[in-house]
C-alpha positions in Angstrom: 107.6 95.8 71.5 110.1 94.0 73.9 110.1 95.3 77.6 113.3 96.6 78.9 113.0 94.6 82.2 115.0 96.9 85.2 113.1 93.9 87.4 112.6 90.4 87.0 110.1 88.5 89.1 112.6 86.8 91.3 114.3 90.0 91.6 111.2 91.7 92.8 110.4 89.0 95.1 113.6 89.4 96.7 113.5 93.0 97.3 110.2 92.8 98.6 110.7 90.2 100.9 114.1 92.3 102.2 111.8 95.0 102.6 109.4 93.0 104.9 112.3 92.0 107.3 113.3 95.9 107.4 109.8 96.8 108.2 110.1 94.3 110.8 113.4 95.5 112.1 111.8 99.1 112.1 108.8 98.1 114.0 110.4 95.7 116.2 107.8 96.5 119.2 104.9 96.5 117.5 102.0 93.7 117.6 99.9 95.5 114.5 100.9 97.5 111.1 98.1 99.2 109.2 99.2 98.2 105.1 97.7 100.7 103.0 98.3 100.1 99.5 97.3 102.9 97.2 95.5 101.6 94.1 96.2 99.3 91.6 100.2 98.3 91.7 100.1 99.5 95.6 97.6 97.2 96.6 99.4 94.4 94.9 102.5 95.0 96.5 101.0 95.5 100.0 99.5 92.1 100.2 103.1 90.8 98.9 104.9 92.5 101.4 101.5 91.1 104.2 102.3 87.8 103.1 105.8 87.9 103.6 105.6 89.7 106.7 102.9 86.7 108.2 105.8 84.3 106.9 108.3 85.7 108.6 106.4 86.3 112.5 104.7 83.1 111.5 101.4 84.8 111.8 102.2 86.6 115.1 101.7 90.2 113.4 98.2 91.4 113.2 98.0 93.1 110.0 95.3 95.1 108.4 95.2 96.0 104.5 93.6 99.0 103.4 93.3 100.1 99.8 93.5 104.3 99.3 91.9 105.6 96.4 93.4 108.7 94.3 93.6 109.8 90.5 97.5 109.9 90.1 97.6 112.2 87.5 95.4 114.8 89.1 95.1 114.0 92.7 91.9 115.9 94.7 89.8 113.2 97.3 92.1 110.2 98.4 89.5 107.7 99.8 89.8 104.7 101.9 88.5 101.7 101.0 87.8 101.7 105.4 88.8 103.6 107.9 90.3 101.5 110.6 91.1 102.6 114.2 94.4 104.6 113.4 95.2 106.5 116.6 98.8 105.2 118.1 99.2 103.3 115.3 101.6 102.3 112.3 100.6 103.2 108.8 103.0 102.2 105.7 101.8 103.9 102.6 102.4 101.2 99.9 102.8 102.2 96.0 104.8 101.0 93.1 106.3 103.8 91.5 107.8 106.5 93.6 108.0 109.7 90.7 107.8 113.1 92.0 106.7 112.1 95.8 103.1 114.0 94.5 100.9 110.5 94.8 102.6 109.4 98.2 102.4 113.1 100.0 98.8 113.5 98.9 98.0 109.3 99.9 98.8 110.4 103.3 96.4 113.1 104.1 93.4 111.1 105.0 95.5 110.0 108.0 96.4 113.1 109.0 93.5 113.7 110.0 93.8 111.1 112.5 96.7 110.7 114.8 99.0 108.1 113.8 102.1 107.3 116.1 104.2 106.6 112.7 103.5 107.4 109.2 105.9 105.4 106.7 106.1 105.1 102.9 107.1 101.8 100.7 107.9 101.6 97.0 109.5 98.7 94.6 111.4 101.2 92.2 112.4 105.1 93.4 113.2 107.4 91.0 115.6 110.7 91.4 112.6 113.2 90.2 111.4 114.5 94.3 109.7 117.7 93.3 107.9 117.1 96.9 108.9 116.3 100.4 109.0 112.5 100.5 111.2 110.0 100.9 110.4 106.3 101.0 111.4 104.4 104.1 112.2 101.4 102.0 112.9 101.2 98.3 113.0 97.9 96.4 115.5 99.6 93.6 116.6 103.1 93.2 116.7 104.7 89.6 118.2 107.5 88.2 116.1 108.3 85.1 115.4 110.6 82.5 112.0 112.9 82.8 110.7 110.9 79.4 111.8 107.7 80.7 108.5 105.6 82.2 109.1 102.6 84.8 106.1 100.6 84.3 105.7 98.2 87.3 103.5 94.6 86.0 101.3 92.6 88.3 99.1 89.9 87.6 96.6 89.2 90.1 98.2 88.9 93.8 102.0 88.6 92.0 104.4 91.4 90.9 105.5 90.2 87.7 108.6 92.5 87.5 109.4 96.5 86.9 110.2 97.9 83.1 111.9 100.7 81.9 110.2 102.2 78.9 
């Protein structure tokens, strides 16, 4: 079956680095950002979007990845792979695919439970389907879709291969 690519690799790299230098304008003042990439695709992108935001300071940015743990499909716990001091701090919520807004909304409660200064959400592709309150603070691409239309984002390792539409 061939892949109907919405996102090539350059392409992706592109928008993720443009989204590193918007999280940077964003967060101008600060000297840390918690990255908390929610499992599999998240994760991937949040070390992209780490290593380009390292590039960029030239390692002046203390950065701290976190992985957060949830079944997509039926979300109940969320777990963090660690629990980092998160008072007055700056979380972005990292995942590939931004459907509903379900996954994202319920990826932030753990830290609610905390008291963040700034809770903000990151996606590569955003599609028009918001059945719940969220809205990414930076989208790679914006889709409008069908409901049986899938957007399939690939990653190989620590690389985001590109974004299909399927």
């Amino acid at each position: 079956m061939e892949k109907n690519y919405i996102l090539s690799q350059e392409v992706a790299e592109k928008k993720l680095r443009r989204m590193a230098y918007e999280i940077l304008e964003n967060n101008a003042d600060e000297r840390q950002l918690i990255l908390a990439g929610i499992r599999e695709s998240g994760s991937v992108i949040a070390r992209a979007i780490r290593r380009h935001l390292l590039e960029i300071t030239g390692g002046r940015l203390s950065i701290q990845l976190i992985t957060i743990t949830l079944d997509k499909k039926n979300p109940g716990p969320v777990t963090l792979s660690l629990v980092p001091e998160l008072d007055d701090q700056v979380v972005i919520v990292i995942d590939d695919v931004a459907n509903s807004g379900k996954t994202l909304l319920y990826a932030m409660k753990p830290f609610l439970e905390h008291h963040p200064r700034k809770i903000e959400a990151l996606v590569l592709v955003e599609r028009s389907h918001k059945a719940f309150p969220v809205e990414p603070d930076y989208t790679g691409l914006s889709l409008s879709t069908t409901m049986q239309e899938h957007i399939y984002v690939e990653v190989d390792g620590d690389e985001v291969k590109g974004a299909w539409l399927e």
